[in-house]
Steps between C-alpha positions, in 0.01 A plus 500: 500500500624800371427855761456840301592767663361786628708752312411288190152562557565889517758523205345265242114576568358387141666150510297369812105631399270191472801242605577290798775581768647378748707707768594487849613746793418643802120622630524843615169549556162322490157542520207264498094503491305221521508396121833694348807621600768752409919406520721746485873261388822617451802349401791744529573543148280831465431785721096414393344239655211263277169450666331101435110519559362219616137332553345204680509298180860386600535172667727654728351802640471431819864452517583815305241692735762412772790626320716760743692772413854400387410161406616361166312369201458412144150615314410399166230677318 
């Protein structure tokens, strides 16, 4: 599994519309409701950090609910 990174997503915009990613880093931030969530990721390789939404359609999101501040992960989407 290849990781893109953040500064990729900044610097090379047009090649990523309509296509699957994956990349990893650290949550800086998160918020939840009951049925979707914002995560604000970061990986250290730009000074902007990428924000993955999330919904209760995900097996997992319960677990990702959970996530802390600092904690490291991989999102595809």
């Amino acid at each position: 599994m290849e990781l893109t990174s953040v500064r990729s997503f900044f610097r090379d915009r047009e090649q990523y519309i309509g296509k699957e990613v994956v990349t990893g880093g650290w949550v800086r931030s998160i918020r939840a409701s009951k049925t979707f969530g914002f995560i604000v990721v970061n990986d250290g390789t730009f000074f902007e950090p990428v924000q993955v939404v999330y919904s209760n359609v995900l097996e997992n999101f319960d677990d990702v609910e959970k996530l802390n501040v600092g904690a490291a992960i991989i999102v595809t989407g």
